[in-house]
ZALO-512862 format. One line per field, with one value per residue (C-alpha): residue in one letter; residue number from 1; x, y, z. Coordinates in steps of 0.05 Angstrom, whole numbers, padded with zeros to 5 digits. Layout:
BEGIN
type	c(A,...)
seq	c(NUM,...)
east	c(X,...)
north	c(Y,...)
up	c(Z,...)
//
This chain:
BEGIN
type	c(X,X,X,X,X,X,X,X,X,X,X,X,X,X,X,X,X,X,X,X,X,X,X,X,X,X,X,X,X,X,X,X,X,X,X,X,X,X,X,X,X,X,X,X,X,X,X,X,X,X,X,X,X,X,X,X,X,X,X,X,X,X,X,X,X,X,X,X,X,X,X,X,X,X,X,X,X,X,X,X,X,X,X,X,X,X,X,X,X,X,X,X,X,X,X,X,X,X,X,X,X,X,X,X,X,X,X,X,X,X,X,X,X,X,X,X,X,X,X,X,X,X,X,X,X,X,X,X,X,X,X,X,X,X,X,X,X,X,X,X,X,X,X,X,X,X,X,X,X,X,X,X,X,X,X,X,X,X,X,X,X,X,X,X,X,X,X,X,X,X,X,X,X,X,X,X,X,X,X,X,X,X,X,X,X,X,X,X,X,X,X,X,X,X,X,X,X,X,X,X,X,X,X,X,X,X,X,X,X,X,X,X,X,X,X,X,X,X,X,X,X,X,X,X,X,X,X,X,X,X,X,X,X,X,X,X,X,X,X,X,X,X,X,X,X,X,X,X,X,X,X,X,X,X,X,X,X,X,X,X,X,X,X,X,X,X,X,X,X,X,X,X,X,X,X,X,X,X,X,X,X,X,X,X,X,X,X,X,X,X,X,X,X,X,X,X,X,X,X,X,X,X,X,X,X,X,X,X,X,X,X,X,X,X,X,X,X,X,X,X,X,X,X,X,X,X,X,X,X,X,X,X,X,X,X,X,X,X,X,X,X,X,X,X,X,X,X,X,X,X,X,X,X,X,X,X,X,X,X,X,X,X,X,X,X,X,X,X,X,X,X,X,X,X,X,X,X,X,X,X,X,X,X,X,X,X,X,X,X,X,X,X,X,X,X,X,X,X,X,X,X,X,X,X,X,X,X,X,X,X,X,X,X,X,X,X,X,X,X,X,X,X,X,X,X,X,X,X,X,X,X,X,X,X,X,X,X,X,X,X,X,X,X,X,X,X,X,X,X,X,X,X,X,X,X,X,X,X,X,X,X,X,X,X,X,X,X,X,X,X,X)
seq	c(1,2,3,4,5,6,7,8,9,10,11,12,13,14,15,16,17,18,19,20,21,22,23,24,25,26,27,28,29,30,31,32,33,34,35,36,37,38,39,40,41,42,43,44,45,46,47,48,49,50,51,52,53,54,55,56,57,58,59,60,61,62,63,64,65,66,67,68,69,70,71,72,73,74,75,76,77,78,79,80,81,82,83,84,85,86,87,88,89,90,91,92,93,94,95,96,97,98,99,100,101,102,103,104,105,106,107,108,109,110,111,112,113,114,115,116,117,118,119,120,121,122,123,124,125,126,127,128,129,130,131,132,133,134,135,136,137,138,139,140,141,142,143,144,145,146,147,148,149,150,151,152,153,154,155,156,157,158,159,160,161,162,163,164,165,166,167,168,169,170,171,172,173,174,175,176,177,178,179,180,181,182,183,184,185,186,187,188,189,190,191,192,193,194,195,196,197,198,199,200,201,202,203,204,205,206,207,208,209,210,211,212,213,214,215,216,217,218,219,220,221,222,223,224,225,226,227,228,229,230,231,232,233,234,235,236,237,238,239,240,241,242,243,244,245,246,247,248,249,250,251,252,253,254,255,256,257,258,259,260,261,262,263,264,265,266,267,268,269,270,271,272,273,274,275,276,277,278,279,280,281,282,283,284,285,286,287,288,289,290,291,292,293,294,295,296,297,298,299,300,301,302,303,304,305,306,307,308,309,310,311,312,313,314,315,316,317,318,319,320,321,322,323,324,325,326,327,328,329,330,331,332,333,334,335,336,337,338,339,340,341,342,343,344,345,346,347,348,349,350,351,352,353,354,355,356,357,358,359,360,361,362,363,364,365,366,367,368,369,370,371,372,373,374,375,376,377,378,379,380,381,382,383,384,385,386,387,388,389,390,391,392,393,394,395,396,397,398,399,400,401,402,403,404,405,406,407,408,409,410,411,412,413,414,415,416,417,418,419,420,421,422,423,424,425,426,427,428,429,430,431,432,433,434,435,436,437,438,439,440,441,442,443,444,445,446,447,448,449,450,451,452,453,454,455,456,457,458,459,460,461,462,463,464,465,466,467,468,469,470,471)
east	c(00000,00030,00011,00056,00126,00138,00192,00249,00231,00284,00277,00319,00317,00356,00381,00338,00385,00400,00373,00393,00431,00472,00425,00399,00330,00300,00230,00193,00120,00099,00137,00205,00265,00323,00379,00462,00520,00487,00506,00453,00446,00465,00424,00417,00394,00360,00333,00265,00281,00219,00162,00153,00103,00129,00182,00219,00280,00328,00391,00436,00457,00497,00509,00483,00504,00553,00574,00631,00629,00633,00702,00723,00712,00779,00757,00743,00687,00648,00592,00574,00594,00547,00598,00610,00558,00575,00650,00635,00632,00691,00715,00697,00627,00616,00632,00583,00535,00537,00526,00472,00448,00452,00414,00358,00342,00346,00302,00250,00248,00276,00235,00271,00267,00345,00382,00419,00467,00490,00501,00523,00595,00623,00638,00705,00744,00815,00853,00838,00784,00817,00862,00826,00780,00820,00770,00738,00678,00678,00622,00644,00627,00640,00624,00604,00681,00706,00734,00734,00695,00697,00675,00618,00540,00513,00468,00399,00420,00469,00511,00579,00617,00688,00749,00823,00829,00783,00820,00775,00812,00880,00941,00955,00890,00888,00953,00916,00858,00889,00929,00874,00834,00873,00892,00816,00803,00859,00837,00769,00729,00652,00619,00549,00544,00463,00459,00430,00453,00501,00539,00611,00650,00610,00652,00726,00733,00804,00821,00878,00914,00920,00979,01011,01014,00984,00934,00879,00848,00778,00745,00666,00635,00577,00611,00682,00696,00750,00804,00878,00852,00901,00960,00939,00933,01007,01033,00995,01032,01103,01085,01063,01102,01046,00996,00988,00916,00872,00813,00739,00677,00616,00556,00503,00431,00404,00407,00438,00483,00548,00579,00562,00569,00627,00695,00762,00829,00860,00932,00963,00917,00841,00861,00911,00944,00924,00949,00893,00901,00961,00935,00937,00886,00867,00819,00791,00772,00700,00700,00664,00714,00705,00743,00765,00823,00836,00770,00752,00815,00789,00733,00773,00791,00727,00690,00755,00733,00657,00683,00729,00718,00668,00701,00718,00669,00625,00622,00579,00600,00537,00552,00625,00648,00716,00731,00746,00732,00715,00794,00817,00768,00787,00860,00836,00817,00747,00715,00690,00629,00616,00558,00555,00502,00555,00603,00665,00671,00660,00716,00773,00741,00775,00837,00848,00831,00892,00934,00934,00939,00865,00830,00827,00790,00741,00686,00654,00583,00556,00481,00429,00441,00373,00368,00443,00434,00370,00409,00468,00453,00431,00512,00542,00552,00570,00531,00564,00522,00543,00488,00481,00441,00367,00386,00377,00316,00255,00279,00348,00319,00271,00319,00356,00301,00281,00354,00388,00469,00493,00522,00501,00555,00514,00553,00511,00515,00444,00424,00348,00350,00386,00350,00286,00324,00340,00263,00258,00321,00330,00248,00205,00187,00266,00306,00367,00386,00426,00497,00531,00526,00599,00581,00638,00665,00676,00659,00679,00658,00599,00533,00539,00553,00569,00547,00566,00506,00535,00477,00472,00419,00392,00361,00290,00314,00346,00306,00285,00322,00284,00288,00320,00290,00267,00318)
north	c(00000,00070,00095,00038,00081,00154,00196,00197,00127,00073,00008,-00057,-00097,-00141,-00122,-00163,-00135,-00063,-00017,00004,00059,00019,00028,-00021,-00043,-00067,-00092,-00070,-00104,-00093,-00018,-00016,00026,00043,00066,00082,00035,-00026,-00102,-00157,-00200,-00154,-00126,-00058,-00003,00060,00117,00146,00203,00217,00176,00176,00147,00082,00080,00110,00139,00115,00141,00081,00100,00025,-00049,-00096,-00158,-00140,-00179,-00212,-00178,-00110,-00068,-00002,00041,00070,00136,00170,00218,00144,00157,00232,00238,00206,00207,00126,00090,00015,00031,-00007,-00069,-00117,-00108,-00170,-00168,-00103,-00141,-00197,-00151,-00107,-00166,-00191,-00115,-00121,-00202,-00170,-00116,-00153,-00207,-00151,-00110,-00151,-00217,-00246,-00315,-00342,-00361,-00305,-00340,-00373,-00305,-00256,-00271,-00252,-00172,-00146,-00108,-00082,-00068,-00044,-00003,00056,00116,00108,00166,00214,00273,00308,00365,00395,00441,00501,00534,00608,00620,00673,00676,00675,00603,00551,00492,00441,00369,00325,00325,00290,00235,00261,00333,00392,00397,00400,00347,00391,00350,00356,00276,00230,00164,00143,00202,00189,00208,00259,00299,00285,00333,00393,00402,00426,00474,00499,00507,00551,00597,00606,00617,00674,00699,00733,00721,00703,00632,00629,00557,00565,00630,00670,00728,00763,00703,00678,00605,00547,00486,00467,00416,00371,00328,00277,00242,00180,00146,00219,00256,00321,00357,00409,00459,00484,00543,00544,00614,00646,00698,00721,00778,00742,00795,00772,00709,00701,00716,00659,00607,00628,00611,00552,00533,00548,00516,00440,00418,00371,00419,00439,00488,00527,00539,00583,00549,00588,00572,00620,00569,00563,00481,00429,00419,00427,00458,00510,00509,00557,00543,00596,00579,00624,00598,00545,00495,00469,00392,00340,00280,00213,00147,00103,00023,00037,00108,00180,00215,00290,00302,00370,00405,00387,00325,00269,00212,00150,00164,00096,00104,00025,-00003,00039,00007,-00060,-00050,-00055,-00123,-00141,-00105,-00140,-00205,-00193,-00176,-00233,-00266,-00232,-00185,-00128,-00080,-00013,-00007,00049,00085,00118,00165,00164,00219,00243,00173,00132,00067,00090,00092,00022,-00009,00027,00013,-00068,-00052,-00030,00033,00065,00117,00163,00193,00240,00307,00347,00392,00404,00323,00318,00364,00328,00267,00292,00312,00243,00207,00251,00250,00168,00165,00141,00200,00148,00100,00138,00188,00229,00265,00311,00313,00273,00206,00171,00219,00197,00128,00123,00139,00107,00034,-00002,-00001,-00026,-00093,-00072,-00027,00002,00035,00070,00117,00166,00133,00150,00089,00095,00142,00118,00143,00101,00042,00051,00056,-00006,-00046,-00024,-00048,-00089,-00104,-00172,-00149,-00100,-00080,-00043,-00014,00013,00052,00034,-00034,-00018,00021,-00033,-00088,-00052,-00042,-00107,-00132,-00103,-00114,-00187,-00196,-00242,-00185,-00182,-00188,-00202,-00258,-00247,-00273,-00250,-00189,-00170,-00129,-00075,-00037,00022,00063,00029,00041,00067,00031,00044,-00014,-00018,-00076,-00092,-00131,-00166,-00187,-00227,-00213,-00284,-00325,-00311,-00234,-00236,-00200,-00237,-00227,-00217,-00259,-00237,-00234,-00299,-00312)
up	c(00000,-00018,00060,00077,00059,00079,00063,00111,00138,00148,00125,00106,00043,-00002,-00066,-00125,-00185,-00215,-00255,-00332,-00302,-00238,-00183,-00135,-00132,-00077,-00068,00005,00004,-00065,-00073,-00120,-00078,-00125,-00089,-00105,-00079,-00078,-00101,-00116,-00067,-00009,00054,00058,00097,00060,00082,00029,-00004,-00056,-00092,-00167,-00200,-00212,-00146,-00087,-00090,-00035,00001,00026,00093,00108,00080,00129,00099,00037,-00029,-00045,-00118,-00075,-00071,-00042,-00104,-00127,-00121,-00057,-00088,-00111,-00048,-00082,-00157,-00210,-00262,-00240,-00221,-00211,-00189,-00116,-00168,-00182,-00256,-00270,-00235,-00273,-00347,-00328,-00315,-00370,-00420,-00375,-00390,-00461,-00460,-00412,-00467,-00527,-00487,-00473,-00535,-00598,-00577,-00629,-00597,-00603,-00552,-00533,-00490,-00539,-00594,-00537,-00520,-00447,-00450,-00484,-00437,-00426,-00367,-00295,-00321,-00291,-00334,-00394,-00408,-00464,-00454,-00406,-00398,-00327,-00304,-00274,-00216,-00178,-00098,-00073,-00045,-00111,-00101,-00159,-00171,-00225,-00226,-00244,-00216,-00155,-00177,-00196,-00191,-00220,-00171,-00175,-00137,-00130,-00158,-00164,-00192,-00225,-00230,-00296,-00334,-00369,-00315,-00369,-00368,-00291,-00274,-00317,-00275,-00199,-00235,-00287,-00235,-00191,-00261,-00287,-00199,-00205,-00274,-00240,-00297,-00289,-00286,-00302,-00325,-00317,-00343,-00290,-00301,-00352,-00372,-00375,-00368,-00365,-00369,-00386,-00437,-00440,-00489,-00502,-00563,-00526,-00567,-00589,-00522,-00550,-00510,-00527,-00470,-00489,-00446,-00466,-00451,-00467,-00488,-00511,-00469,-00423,-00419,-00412,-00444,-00499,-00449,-00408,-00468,-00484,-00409,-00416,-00482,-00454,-00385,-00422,-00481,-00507,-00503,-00585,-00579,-00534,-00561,-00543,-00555,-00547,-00520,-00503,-00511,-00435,-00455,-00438,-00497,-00471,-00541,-00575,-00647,-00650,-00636,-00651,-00626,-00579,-00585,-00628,-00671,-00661,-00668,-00643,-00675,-00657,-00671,-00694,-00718,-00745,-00783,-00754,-00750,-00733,-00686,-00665,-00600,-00611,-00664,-00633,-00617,-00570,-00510,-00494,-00557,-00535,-00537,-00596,-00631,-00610,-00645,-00716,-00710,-00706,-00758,-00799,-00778,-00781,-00862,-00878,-00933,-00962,-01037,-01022,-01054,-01044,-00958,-00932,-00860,-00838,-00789,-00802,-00760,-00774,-00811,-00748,-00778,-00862,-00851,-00835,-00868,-00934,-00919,-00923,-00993,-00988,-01029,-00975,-00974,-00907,-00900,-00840,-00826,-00786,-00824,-00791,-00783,-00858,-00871,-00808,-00849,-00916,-00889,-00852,-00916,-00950,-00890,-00893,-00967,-00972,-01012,-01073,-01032,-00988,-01006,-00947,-00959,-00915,-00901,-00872,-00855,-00884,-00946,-00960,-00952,-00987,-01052,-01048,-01010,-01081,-01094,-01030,-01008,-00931,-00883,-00824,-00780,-00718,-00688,-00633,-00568,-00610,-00648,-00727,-00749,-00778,-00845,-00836,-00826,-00883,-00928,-00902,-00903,-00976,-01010,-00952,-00967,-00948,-00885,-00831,-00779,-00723,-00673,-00615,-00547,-00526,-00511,-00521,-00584,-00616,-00591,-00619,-00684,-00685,-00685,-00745,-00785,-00760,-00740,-00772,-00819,-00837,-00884,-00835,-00791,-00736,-00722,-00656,-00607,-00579,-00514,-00501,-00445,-00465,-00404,-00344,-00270,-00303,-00328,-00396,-00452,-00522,-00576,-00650,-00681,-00734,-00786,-00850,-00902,-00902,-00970,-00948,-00949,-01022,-01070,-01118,-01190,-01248,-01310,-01367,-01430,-01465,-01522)
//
């Protein structure tokens, strides 16, 4: 009964399982409880913080009886920032989990009927889990004593959890923020991340070439009057070697986004080398680009094997980005065609394909994705898809479905968009059948999980071929 549960009251329970996003559920006579810092099987003791509609939010104040999957999280801000969710989990705990993630979703939503066990492989991972993260966005933050603040949000909430470390970022990006901190606290300059009043920084955006060394410092503002600014950018030059830009992004929309769609360099260059599956690439201060560099090079290998032995032909990238994969795979002898709807990747794109001797073999087109595709997916004889979390549009998958190639590489960062892509492409409707599902970890400590679908247009999905005329 809802009068059962009050907030503020104290209860015990046993984690069942967690949530999509790392949190522990706990059932209390017929309510759900999700709560942080819990493990499934343990006992815990929560305090009610709110009701929603469909359950209580929970603060855990102690574990009772604890699991032997549970660690002391590495970082001593785990209990208050929600940048990491599951980092009280053992690595390995956390990997099992993830693909059990990834089976629990495509059970759900795909109802494709296979046996999943069987076509989801155990979770591809690499090292500690720790030092991996190549970039970093930090909200800033102003007291009312002038002091500093930069970090990540409490769970649930925007506010800032102040940090000098963060043990997921790359030891190289790590060192920048104390200092950076104490320069922009000096540099008197105003933070209005929500845009209260007349504007100034919002975040500080760092960013790593994880196999060349070079770094790029990016200030976003909501506006450009930051006097002394290119000053600072020089000391900043002279004081790291690696660092090779500083760049101003603006962003003056009261939303979320976290770039604006303007960035000018302040000092040096707006992009840093980065060694990629044996190519380089240049990547710029706001290009998207995984950043796990290792597990997005992992990722190669298999697309490669996912491709053997099939001729090497016409082999779409749709949503190419600045060529992260078009590149390899068009070094393997493909003719590679990316499609992607954001300019300024387009043109990095382009100069990667020159850069690595690959002009010959790659195309890029800029424009929407479906429109794109819609035109040019008669030719090819590979699809790779690799879409934001929405999963592929309604016009995408149109357009696959209407002229399906013989293979479909879907690389995803949502397990329930592409499990409900997958009903369709791999459905009884189909024209797919569905080979494997590679869970990867490319965020860990945190509940997210990537998966490449590999599918095979199956006989049933062939279109049929005319007959020629009678001789």
């Amino acid at each position: 009964m809802d009068t059962d549960l009050v907030v503020g009251q104290q209860l015990e329970g046993v984690v069942s399982g967690l949530s999509h996003d790392g949190l522990a559920v706990v059932r209390h006579h017929g309510q759900v409880l999700f709560a942080p810092g819990g493990v499934p099987g343990e006992t815990l003791r929560l305090r009610l913080l709110h009701r929603s509609s469909s359950h209580w939010s929970a603060e855990l104040l102690a574990v009772l009886e604890p699991s032997p999957e549970r660690r002391r999280p590495p970082c001593i801000l785990a209990e208050r920032c929600g940048g990491c969710s599951v980092q009280h989990l053992e690595q390995q705990s956390q990997q099992r989990w993830k693909r059990q993630k990834l089976i629990d979703a495509l059970q759900r939503i795909a109802r494709l009927g296979h046996d999943w066990e069987g076509l989801v492989p155990p979770t591809l991972s690499a090292g500690d889990g720790l030092g991996y993260r190549n970039r970093a966005v930090l909200p800033l933050e102003r007291r009312t004593d002038g002091t500093l603040r930069a970090g990540y949000y409490r769970p649930g909430s925007h506010r800032i959890v102040n940090l000098n470390h963060c043990p997921v970022l790359d030891p190289r990006l790590d060192a920048l923020i104390a200092p950076l901190k104490a320069d922009l606290e000096a540099s008197g300059w105003p933070v209005d991340r929500h845009l209260r009043s007349a504007g100034g920084l919002r975040h500080l955006a760092l960013r790593l070439g994880h196999h060349s060394g070079e770094l790029l410092i990016t200030l976003v503002s909501s506006h450009r009057q930051l006097d002394g600014l290119e000053e600072l950018a020089g000391r900043w030059l002279e004081r790291w070697p690696q660092l090779v830009g500083v760049c101003l992004n603006i962003q003056d929309r009261p939303t979320n986004t976290l770039l604006g769609p303007t960035t000018a360099v302040v000092a040096g260059r707006d992009w840093l080398r980065e060694g990629f599956a044996g190519l380089e690439l240049q990547v710029g201060a706001d290009s998207f680009f995984q950043v796990n560099t290792v597990q997005a090079e992992a990722v190669v290998p298999l697309l490669r094997s996912a491709l053997a032995g099939q001729p090497s032909g016409v082999l779409i990238d749709a949503y190419c980005g600045i060529g992260t994969y078009s590149l390899p795979l068009a070094a393997d002898g493909w003719s590679v065609l990316g499609m992607e709807r954001n300019p300024a990747a387009v043109d990095l794109a382009r100069r990667n394909a020159v850069l690595n001797r690959l002009a010959e073999r790659c195309r890029f087109q800029e424009g929407p994705v479906a429109e794109l595709l819609a035109e040019a997916i008669p030719d090819c004889q590979a699809l790779v898809v690799d879409p934001p979390r929405k999963g592929l549009e309604p016009a995408v998958l149109a357009a696959v479905l209407a002229a399906p190639p013989p293979s479909l590489l879907y690389l995803s960062c949502d397990p329930a968009t592409l499990a409900r892509d997958l009903s369709a492409l791999a459905g009884p409707e189909g024209p797919y059948s569905l080979e494997s599902v590679q869970p990867i970890d490319f965020f860990p400590q945190t509940s997210h999980v990537e998966a490449l679908a590999v599918l095979r247009l199956s006989a049933a999905g062939r279109p049929a071929v005319s007959p020629g005329p009678a001789g």
